[in-house]
N, C-alpha and C positions, 0 to 999 in steps of 0.2 A: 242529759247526755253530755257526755265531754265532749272536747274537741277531739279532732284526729291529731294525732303525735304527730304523723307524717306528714303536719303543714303549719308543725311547731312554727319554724324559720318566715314561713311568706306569713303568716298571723304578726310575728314580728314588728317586722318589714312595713307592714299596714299601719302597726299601731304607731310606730316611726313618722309617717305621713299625716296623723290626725292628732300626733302629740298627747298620746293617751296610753303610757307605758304600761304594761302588763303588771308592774310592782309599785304600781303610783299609791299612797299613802292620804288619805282613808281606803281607796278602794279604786281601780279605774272605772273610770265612765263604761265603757263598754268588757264584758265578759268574752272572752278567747269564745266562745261557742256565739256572740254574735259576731262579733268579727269572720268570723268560720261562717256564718249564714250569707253575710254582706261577700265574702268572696264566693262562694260557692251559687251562688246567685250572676254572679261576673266569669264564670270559668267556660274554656272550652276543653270539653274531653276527643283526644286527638289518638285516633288509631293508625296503628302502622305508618307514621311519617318518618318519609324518609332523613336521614339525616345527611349533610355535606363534610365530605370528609375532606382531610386536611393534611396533606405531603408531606412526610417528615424523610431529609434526607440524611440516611445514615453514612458513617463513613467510609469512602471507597466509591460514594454515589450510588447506591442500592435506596430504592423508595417504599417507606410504608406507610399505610395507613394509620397511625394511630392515635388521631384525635378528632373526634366528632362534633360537630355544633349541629344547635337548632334556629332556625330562623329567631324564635323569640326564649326569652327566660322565664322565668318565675314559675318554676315547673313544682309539683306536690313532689315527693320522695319516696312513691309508692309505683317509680316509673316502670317499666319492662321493656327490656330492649332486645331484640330478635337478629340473627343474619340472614343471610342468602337461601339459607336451607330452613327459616324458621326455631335454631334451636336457639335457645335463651342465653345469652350473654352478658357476663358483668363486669361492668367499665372496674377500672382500676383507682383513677380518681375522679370525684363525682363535681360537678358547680352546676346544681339545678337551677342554681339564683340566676347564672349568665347564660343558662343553656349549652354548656359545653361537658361531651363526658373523654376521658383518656384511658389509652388501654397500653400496659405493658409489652403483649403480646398480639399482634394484627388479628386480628376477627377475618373472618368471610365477608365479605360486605359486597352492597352493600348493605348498611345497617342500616333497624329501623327502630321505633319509641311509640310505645304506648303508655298513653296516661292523661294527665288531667294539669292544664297550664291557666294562669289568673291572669286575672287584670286588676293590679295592685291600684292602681287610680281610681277607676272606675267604684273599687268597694271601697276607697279610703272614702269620695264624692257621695257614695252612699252612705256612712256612716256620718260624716261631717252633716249631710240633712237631717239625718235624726238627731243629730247636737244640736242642732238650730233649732228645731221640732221640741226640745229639751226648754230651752233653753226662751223660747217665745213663748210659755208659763208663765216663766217668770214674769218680774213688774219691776217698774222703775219707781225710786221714790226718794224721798231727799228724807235728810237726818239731821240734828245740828251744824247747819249749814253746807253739808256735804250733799252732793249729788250722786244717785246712783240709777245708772241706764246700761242694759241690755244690746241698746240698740249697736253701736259702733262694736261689740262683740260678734254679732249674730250677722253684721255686712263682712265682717272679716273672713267669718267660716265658709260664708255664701261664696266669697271672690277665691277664695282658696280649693271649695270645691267644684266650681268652673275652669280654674286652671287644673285643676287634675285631671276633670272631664276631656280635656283637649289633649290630655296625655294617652288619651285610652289607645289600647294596642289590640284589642280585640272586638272586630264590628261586627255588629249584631243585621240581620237582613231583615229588612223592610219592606212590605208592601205596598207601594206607592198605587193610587190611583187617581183621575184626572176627572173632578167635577164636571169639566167641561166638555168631554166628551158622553157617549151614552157605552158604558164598561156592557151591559150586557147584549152586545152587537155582535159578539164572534161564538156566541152559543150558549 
């Protein structure tokens, strides 16, 4: 299965973060359809959000609406954006990467977005363990005088996909529970 076209840009963007370019020469480490699993594994699909729209004043002092953001970026490009009345709207210039969309002509608003937004960190932190995962195979061995180790490669990827991990922008809900009490006391 191919990737999806429509998340050409964020599959990018990823391979950006784990230094694993899509036209790397023999071949990159990872294939656009795992890349596309490691995100897709990290994504939230987000119905009807509202967007916050953004005052544009024309000349004379007359105010329109015609630029929208969304709280966060890295949006797929298979969006759907709605008005007031539900009918289907399309922005004029698009930056799914920042979450911002622009309209030549004011919408009804206010506006809203459906679709599907990543967590570029979080899949870059997922892929960088499978590198590691790769790559701890391997062996260390010396050759005419030369030394050769894994190891100071595979602490660099680890520390690299913990700072990404603390980049994540999209949290996931946890069910915490408490050893120390007795959880099944309320039924």
């Amino acid at each position: 299965m191919a990737a999806r076209t429509t998340l050409a840009n964020i599959i990018r963007r990823t391979r950006l973060l784990i230094d694993d370019p899509g036209n790397a020469v023999p071949a990159p480490l990872f294939s656009d359809e795992e890349v596309q699993e490691a995100l897709d594994e990290n994504r939230l699909d987000v119905v009807y959000l509202g967007l916050q729209e953004v005052e544009t004043i024309l000349p004379g002092g007359q105010i329109q609406y015609l630029e929208y953001y969304a709280k966060y970026g890295d949006w797929e490009d298979d969006l759907r954006f709605q008005n007031n009345r539900w009918d289907i709207v399309v922005p004029d210039v698009v930056d799914n990467t920042v979450g911002k969309w622009s309209f030549t002509v004011q919408p009804l608003y206010p506006l809203y977005v459906t679709g599907k937004r990543f967590d570029r960190f979080v899949a870059a932190a997922d892929l960088l363990d499978k590198w590691v995962a790769k790559l701890k195979l391997d062996f260390t061995f010396s050759s005419q005088g030369q030394s050769f180790s894994r190891k100071e490669k595979i602490e660099n990827l680890k520390d690299l996909a913990t700072d990404y991990r603390k980049r994540q922008t999209i949290m996931k809900k946890a069910r915490m529970t408490r050893p120390d009490i007795n959880n099944n006391r309320w039924g």
